[in-house]
C-alpha positions in Angstrom: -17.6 14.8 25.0 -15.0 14.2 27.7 -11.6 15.8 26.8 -9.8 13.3 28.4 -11.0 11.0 25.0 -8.3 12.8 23.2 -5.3 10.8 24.2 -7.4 7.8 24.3 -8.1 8.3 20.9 -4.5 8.4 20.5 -3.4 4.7 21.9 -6.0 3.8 18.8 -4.6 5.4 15.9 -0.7 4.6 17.4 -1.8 0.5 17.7 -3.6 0.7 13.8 0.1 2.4 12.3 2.4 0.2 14.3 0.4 -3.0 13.1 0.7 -2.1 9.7 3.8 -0.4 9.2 5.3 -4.1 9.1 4.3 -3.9 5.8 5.6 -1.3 4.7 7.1 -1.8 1.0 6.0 -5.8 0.9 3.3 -5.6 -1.5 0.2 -6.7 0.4 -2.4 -4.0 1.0 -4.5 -6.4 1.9 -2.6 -7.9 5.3 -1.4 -4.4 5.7 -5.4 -3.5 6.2 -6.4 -5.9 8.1 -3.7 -5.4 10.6 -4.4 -1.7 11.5 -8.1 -2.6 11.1 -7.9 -5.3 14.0 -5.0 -3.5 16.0 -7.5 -0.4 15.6 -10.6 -2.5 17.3 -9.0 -4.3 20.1 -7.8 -0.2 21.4 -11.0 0.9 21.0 -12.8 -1.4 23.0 -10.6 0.2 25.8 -12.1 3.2 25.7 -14.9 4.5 28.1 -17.5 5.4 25.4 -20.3 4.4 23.5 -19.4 4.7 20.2 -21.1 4.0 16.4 -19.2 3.3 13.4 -20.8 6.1 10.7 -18.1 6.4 8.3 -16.2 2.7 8.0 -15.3 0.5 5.8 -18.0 -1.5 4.9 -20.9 -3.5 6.1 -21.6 -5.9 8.6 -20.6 -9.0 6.4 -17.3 -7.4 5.6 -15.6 -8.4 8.8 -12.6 -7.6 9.7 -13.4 -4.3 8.4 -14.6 -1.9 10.7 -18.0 -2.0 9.5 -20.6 0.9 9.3 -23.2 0.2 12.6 -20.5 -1.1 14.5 -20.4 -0.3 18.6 -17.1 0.7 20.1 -15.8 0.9 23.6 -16.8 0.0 26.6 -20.4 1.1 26.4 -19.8 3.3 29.4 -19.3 7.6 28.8 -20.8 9.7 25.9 -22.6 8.7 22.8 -20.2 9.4 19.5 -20.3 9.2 16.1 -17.0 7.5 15.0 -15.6 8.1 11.6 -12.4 5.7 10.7 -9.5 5.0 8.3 -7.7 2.0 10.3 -5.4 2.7 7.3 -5.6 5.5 4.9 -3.2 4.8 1.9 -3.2 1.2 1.9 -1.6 0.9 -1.4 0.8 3.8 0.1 2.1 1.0 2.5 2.3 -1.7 0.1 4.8 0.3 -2.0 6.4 2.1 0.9 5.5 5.7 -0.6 4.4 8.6 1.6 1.8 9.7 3.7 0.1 6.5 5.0 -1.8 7.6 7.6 -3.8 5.4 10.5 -6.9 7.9 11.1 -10.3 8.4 12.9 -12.3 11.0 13.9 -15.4 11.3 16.8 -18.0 13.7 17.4 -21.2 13.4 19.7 -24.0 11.3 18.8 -25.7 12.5 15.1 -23.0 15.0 14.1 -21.1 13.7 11.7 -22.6 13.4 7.8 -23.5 9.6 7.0 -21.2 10.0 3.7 -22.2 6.9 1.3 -18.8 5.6 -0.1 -19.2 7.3 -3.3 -17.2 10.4 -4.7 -16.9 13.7 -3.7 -15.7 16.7 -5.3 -13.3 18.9 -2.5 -11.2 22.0 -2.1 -9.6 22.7 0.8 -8.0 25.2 2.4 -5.8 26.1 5.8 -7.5 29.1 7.8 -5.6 32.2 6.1 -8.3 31.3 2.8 -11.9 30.2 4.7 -14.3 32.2 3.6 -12.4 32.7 0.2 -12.9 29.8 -2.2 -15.8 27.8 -4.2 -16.1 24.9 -5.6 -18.2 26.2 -8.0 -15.9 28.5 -9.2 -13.3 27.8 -11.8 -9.6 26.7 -10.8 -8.2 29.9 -11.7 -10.5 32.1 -9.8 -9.6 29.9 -6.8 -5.9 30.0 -6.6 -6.4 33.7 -7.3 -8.8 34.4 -3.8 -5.8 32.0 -2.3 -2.9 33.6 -3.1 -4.8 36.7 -2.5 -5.4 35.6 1.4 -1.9 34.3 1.8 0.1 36.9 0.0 1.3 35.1 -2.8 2.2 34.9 -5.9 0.3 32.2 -8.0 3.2 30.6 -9.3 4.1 30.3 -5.3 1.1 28.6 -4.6 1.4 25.0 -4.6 -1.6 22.6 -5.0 -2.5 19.3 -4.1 -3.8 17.2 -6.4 -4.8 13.0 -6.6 -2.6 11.4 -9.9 -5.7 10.4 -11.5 -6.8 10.7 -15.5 -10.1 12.2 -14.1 -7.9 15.0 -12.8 -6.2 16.1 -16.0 -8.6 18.8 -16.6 -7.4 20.3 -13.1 -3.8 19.7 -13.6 -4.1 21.5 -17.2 -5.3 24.6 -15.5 -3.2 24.6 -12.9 0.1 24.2 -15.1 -1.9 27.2 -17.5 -2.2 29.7 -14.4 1.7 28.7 -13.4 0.9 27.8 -10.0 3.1 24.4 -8.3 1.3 20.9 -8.1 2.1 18.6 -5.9 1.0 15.3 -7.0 0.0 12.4 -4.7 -0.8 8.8 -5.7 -3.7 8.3 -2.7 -4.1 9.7 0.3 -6.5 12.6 0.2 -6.9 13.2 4.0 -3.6 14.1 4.3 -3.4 16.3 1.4 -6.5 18.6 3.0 -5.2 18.7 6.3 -1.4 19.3 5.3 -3.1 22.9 3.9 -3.6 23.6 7.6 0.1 23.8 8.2 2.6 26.2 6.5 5.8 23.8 7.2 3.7 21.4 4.7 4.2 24.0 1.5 0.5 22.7 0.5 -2.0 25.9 -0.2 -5.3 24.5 -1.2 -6.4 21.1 -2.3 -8.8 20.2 -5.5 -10.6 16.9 -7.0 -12.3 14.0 -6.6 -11.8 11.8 -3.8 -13.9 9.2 -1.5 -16.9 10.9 0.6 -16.2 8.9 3.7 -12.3 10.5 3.9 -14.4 14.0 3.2 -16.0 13.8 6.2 -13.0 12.9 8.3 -10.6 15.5 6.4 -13.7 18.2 7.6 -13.2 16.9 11.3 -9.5 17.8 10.8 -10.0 21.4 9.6 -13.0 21.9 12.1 -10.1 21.5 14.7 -7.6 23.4 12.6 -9.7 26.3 11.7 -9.8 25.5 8.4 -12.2 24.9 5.3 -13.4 22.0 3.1 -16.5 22.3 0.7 -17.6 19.7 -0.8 -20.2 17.5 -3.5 -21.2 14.1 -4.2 -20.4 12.8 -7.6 -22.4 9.4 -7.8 -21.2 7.4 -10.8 -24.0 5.1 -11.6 -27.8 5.1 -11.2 -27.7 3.2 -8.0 -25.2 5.6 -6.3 -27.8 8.2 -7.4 -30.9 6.1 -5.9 -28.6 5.9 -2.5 -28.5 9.6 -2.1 -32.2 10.5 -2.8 -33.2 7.3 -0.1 -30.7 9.6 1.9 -32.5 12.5 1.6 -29.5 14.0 -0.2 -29.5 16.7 -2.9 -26.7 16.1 -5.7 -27.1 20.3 -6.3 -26.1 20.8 -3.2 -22.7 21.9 -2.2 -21.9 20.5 1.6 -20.1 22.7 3.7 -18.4 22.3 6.8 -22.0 22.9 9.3 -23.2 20.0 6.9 -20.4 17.8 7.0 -19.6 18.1 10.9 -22.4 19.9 13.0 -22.1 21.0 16.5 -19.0 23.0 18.5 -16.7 19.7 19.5 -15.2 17.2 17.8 -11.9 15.1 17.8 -9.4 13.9 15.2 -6.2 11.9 15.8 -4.0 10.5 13.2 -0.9 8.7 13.6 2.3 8.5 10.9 2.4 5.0 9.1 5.1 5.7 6.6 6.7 9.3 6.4 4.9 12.5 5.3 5.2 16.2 5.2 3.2 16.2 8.5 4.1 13.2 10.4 6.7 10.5 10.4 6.4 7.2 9.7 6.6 4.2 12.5 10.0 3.4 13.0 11.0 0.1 14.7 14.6 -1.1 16.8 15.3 -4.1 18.5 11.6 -4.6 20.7 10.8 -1.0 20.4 8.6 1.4 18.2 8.5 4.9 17.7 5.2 6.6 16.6 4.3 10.5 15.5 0.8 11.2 16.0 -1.3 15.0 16.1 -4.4 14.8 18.1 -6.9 18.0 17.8 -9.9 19.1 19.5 -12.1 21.9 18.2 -14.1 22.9 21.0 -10.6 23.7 22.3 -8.7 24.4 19.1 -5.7 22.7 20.7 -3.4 20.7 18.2 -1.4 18.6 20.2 2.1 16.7 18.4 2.8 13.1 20.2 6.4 11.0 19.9 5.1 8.0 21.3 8.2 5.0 22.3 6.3 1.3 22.5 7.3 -1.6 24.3 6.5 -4.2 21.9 7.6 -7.0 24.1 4.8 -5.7 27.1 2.0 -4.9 24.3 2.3 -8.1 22.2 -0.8 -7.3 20.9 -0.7 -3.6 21.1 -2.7 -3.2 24.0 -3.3 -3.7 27.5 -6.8 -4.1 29.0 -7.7 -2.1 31.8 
């Protein structure tokens, strides 16, 4: 991949947040979707790559989503593999809560996992604990190996966790072993890649989230030198019937070489509302101020990006070459 495609990559994720950070707080998920989702597409076909959508948001008949199959950019420089959240947290927005992220991630052609948008059991964990954890053993044993790695106490060690009754079991041993829990009402990729970065206070992540976001959470801690493991939980018989057609063992538990293959890859987020990592968008007068991190892990360079947008030259968040 060309490393210049990390600051393209950039101008996509800063259009998705500033088009839906207007609704921020207003109660429609919705609108605030489809805005990052179109602000997101219009960027992209800016950028000098041929790009397919892997990991979207749907199908082809599910326009304006960015649908799985979909070609983006100019159809001139390398062949990706595009993984995207135009919005991660859309009910994050619609409240105004934390942690709304606009998110993608890109690695050459046939890398990336085809997740099917089912469940997936994760832990995560920043780079002082790879090599450390399981997901196949118990709670306890795993905030043990992590505290362990970062010198810690387990009542210092603070966990991520989704708000969810299918989570209680995990919150119950947590709160048993004394460790901190750090709740979070959606927003999963943030909470693995905030374990990446000791300002965040987050140690390791556990529970069920969406396979899609597990894919582009291991893109993150490819960059960041961290660790994700994780295994598909279908809920139904035809979720199961998906993964065999896939070729997909249930037993299996999908580690990072299965979830992201090869030695490059690129992830770029930018701040929708306010989080431990990043800032929201923040608008004044014909002007908007975005946060974005941008990493490359062929390179391991993290890169942190104030971005000031003239709304009044981009009326439609971007300008064609």
């Amino acid at each position: 991949m060309e490393r210049s495609l990390t600051m393209e990559l950039v101008r996509v994720t800063e259009a998705a947040a500033l088009a839906s950070a207007r609704w921020m707080g207003r109660g429609k998920k919705m609108e605030a979707d489809d805005a990052a989702t179109t602000a997101m597409r219009n960027v992209f076909d800016t950028v000098p790559m041929k790009g397919t959508v892997v990991i979207g948001e749907g199908e082809m008949d599910e326009a304006p989503m960015l649908y799985i199959g979909e070609k983006l950019g100019t159809g001139n420089g390398p062949g990706v593999d595009i993984a995207v959240d135009p919005l991660e947290g859309t009910n994050i927005v619609a409240s105004g809560g934390w942690n709304a992220l606009a998110v993608l991630a890109i690695a050459d052609k046939g890398n990336l996992l085809h997740a099917p948008d089912m469940y997936m059991e994760k832990i995560a964990v920043g780079p002082e604990a790879v090599g450390q954890v399981d997901i196949n053993a118990s709670v306890i044993d795993n905030l043990k190996a992590v505290a362990k790695a970062k010198n810690k106490d387990i009542q210092d060690v603070v966990a991520t966790v989704l708000d969810r009754p299918r989570h209680e079991h995990i919150i119950s041993q947590l709160r048993e072993a004394g460790a901190r829990i750090k709740l979070i009402n959606d927003g999963d990729v943030a909470g693995a890649i905030n374990t990446a970065f000791d300002h965040t206070g987050v140690d390791i992540l556990f529970g069920l989230g969406g396979a899609p976001e597990g894919v582009i959470s291991a893109v993150a801690l490819k960059c960041l030198g961290g660790e994700i493991q994780g295994k598909l939980v279908p809920q139904n018989e035809e979720e199961v019937t998906r993964c065999k057609k896939m070729g997909i063992d249930l037993s299996q538990v999908l580690r990072m070489e299965d979830l992201v293959r090869g030695d490059d890859a690129i992830f770029a987020a930018t701040g929708v509302t306010d989080g431990e990592l990043l800032r929201g968008v923040q608008f004044k007068g014909s002007h908007g101020s975005t946060h974005s991190v941008v990493m490359r892990a062929k390179s391991g360079t993290v890169r942190f990006i104030d971005g000031r947008h003239s709304l009044n030259k981009k009326p439609n968040l971007v300008i064609k070459p």
